[in-house]
C-alpha positions in Angstrom: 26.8 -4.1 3.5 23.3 -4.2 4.9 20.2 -4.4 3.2 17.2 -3.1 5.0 14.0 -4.7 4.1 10.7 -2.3 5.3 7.0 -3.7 4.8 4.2 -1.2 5.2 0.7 -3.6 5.4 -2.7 -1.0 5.0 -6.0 -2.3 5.4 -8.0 -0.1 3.0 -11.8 0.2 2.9 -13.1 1.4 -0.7 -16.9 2.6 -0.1 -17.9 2.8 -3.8 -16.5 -0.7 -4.8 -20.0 -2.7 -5.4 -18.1 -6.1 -7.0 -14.9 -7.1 -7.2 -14.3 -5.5 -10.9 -14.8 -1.7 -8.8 -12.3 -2.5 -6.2 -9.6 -4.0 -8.5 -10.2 -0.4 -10.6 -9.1 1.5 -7.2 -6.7 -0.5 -6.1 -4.6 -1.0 -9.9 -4.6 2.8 -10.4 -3.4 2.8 -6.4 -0.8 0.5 -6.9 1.1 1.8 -10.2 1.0 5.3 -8.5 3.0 4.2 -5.8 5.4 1.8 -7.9 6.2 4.8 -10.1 6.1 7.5 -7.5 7.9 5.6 -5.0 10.1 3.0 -6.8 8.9 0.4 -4.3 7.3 -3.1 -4.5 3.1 -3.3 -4.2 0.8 -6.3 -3.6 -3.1 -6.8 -3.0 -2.9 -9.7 -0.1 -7.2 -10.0 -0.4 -9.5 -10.8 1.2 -10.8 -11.9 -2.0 -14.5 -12.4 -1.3 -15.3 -8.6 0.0 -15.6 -6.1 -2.5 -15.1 -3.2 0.0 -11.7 -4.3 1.9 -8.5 -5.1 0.4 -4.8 -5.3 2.3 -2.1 -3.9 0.1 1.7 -4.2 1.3 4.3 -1.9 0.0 7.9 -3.1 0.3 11.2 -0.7 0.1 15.2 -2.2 0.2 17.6 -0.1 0.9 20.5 0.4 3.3 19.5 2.8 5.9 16.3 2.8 8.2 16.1 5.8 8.1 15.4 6.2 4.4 13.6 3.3 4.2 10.8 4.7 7.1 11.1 7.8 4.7 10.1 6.3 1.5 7.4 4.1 3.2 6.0 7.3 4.9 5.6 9.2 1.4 3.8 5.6 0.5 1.5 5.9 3.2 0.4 9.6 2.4 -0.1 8.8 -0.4 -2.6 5.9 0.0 -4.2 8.2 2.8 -4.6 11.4 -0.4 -6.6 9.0 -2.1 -10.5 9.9 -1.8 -12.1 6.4 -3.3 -10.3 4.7 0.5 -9.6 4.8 3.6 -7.1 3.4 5.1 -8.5 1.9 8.5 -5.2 0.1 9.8 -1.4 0.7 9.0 1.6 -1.2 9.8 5.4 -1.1 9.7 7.7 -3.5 9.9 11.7 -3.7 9.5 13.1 -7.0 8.7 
C-alpha cells in the first residue's frame, strides 16, 4: 500500500493584524477550523517579524490523489471564506 502525502503552502495577508498578538488570534482560530473540519495537519511556517503575513501549510495522508487534492481543496476554500485574510499565493504539492 501507498501512502500519499499532499502539502498545500498559503501565503496569507491579515490586514487588521497590528502586532504579532492580532495575527496569532487569526491564524489559531484558522488553524483548529481546519484540523477539525478537515482532519488534516496545520502549521504557521512565519515570517515571524511581520505582523501582517504569515505562511500556513496544511498536510493530508491518504492513499489516493485524488482524495487527497479533494481534502486539500475543501482546505483551501476554506482559508479563502475567511474575511480577516487573504490568501495571496497557494501551492500544492504531492510527495
Amino acid at each position: 500500500m501507498t501512502a500519499i502525502v499532499g502539502l498545500l503552502s498559503v501565503d496569507l495577508y491579515i490586514a487588521d493584524a497590528l502586532t504579532l498578538k492580532d495575527r496569532r488570534r487569526v491564524v489559531k482560530s484558522l488553524l483548529e477550523r481546519l484540523a477539525n473540519r478537515h482532519n488534516v495537519s496545520v502549521a504557521e511556517l512565519g515570517p515571524d517579524g511581520t505582523p501582517h503575513q504569515i505562511t500556513v501549510a496544511v498536510t493530508c495522508v491518504a492513499n489516493e490523489t485524488s482524495y487527497v487534492h479533494t481534502v486539500l481543496n475543501a482546505a483551501l476554500r476554506l482559508i479563502e471564506s475567511e474575511p480577516r485574510v487573504v490568501a495571496e499565493r497557494s501551492e500544492v504539492t504531492i510527495l
